[in-house]
C-alpha positions as CSV (number, residue, x, y, z in Angstrom):
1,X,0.0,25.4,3.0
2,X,0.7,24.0,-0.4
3,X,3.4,21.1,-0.8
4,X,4.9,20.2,-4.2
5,X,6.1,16.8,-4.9
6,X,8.8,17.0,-7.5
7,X,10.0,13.2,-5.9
8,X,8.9,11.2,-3.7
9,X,9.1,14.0,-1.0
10,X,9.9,17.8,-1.3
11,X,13.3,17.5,0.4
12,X,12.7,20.9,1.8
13,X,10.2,20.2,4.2
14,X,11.9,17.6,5.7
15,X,14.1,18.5,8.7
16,X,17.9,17.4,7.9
17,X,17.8,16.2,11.4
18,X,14.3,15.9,12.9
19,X,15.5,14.5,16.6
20,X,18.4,15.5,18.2
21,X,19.7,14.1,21.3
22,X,18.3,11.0,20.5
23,X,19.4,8.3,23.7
24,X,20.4,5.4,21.5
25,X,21.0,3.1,24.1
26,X,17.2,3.4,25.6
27,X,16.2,2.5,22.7
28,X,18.2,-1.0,22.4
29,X,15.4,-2.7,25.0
30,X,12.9,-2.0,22.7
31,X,14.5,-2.7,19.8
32,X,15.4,-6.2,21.1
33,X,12.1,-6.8,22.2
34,X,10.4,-6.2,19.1
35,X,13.4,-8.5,17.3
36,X,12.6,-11.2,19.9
37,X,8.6,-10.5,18.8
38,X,9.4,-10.5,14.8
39,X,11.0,-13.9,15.4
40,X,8.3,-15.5,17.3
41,X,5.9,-14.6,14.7
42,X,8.1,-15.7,11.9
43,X,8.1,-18.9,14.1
44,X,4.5,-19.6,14.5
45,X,4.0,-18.8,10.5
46,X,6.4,-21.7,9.7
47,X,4.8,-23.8,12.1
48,X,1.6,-23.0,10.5
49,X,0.3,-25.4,7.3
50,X,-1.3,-22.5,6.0
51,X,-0.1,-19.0,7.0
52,X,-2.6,-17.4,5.2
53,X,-5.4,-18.4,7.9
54,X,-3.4,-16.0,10.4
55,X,-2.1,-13.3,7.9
56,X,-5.7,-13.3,5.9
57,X,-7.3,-11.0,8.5
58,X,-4.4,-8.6,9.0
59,X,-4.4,-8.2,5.2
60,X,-8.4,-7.4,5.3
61,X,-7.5,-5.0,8.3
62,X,-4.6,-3.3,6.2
63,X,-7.2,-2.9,3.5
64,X,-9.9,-1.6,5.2
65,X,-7.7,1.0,6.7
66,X,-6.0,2.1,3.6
67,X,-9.2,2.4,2.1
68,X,-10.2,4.9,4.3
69,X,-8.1,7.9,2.8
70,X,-10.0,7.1,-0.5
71,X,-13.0,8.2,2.2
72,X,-14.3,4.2,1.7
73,X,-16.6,4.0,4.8
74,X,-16.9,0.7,5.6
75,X,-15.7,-1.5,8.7
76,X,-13.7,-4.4,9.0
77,X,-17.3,-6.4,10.2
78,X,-18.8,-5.3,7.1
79,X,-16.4,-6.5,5.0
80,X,-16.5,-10.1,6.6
81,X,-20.3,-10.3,6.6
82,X,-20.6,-9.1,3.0
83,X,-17.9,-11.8,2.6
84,X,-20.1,-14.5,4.1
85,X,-22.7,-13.8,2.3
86,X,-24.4,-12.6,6.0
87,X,-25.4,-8.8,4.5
88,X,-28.5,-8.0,2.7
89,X,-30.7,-4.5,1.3
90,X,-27.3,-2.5,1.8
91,X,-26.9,0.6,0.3
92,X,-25.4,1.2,-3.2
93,X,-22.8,3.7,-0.9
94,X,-21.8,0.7,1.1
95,X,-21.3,-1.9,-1.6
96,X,-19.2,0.0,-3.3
97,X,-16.9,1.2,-0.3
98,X,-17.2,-2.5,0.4
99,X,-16.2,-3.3,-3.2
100,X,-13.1,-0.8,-2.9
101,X,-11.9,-2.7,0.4
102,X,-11.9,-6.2,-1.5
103,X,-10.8,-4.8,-4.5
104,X,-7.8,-3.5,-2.2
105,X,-7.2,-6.9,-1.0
106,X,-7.0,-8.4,-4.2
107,X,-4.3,-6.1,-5.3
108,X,-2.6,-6.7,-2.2
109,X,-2.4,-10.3,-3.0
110,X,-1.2,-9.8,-6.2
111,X,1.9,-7.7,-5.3
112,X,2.6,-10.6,-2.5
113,X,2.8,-13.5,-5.2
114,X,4.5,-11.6,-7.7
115,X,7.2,-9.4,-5.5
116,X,8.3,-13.4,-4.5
117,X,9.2,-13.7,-7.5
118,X,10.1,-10.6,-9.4
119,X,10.8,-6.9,-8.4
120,X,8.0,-3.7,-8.8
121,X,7.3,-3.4,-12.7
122,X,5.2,-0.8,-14.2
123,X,2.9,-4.0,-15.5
124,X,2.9,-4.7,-12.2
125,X,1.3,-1.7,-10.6
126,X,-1.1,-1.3,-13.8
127,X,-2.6,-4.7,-13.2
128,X,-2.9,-3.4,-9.2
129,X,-4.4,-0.1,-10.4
130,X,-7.1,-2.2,-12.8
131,X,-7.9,-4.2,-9.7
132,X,-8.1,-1.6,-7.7
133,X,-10.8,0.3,-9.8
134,X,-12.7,-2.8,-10.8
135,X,-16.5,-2.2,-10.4
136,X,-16.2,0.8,-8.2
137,X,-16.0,4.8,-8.4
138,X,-13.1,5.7,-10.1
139,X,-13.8,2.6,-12.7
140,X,-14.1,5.5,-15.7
141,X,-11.0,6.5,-14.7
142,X,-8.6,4.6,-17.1
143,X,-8.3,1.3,-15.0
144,X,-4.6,0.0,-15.3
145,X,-3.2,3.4,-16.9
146,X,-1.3,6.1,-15.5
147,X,-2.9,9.2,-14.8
148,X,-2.0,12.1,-17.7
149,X,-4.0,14.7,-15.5
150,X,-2.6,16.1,-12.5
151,X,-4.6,15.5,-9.2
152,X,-5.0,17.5,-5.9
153,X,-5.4,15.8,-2.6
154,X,-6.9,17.3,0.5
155,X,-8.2,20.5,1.4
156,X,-7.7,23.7,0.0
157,X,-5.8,25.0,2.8
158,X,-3.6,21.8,3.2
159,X,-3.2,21.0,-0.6
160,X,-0.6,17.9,-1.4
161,X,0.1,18.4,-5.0
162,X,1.5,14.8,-6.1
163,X,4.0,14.8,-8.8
164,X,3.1,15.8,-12.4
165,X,1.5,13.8,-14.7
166,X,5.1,14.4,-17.0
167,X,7.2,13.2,-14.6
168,X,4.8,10.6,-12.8
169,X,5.9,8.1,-15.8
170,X,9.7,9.0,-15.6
171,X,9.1,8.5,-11.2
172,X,7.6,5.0,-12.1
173,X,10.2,4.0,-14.4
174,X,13.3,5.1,-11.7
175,X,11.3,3.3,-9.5
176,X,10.9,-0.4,-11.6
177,X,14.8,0.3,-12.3
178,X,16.0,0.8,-8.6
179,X,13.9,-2.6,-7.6
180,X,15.2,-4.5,-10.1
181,X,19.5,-3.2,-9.5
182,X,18.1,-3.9,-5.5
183,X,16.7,-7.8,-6.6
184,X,20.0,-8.1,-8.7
185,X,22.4,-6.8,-6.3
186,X,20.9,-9.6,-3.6
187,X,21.0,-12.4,-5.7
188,X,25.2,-11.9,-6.8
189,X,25.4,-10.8,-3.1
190,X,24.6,-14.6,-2.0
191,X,27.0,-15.8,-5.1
């Protein structure tokens, strides 16, 4: 089955209602609970002088699994050792996978500081893209550009065709636009 991406999804293979008879008021228990867990968290990370000592492990974990679907075979213990300097004769294979993890990390980090500050740019996701392809496969690959070829993912038989390189800049640009209107409408929101 091929899918095309014209947007950000093809609207036709979404359901217009994908569950029906949906018990809203089971659902408030859970709902609260998780609200009640949100806020204890957001509680202990103002307690904490440095959040980043609690939230710098999640961020690794994101990494290492979103790294995976780049096929990045590395682990999370990996990662840390090579980190700590604990990891020695590894493969070029597994330097580079953990290369691609940090790298991930890095851009990560980036969009934090600067999303604090300013809404999704195309600069912005450039300098992410350069991080991301700093010193790893894919580093031929125009670091900090936007594709102009158009790419396949997956197997044959489950293809996802991403949207076209002539509309991938046009995507980015609506993209930049409707963060910014979102940041602006916030800020005269509080006025």
């Amino acid at each position: 089955m091929v899918h095309f991406c014209f947007a950000a999804w093809y609207t036709s293979t979404i359901p217009k209602s994908p569950i029906k008879d949906l018990n809203f008021s089971r659902l408030i228990k859970f709902v609260g609970d998780a609200n009640t867990e949100l806020a204890r968290y957001d509680g202990l990370l103002q307690g904490i002088v440095n959040p980043q000592v609690l939230l710098s492990p999640l961020t690794m974990q994101e990494a290492v699994l979103s790294s995976r679907i780049e096929g990045t075979q590395a682990t999370l213990d990996e990662v840390l050792e090579q980190e700590a300097g604990l990891i020695e004769n590894k493969s070029v294979e597994k330097t580079q996978d953990i290369q691609e993890i940090v790298n991930y990390r890095k851009a990560l980090m980036l969009a934090k500081d600067v999303l604090n500050e300013q809404p999704i740019t195309l600069s912005l996701v450039r300098q992410m893209h350069k991080i991301l392809l700093d010193s790893v496969r894919g580093k031929d690959k125009l670091p900090g550009e936007f594709r102009k070829d158009q790419n396949w993912i997956g197997p044959y038989e489950h293809i996802y065709i991403n949207a076209f390189d002539i509309q991938l800049l046009s995507f980015m640009r609506s993209l930049s636009l409707f963060t910014l209107l979102k940041m602006v409408t916030e800020e005269w929101a509080v006025l």
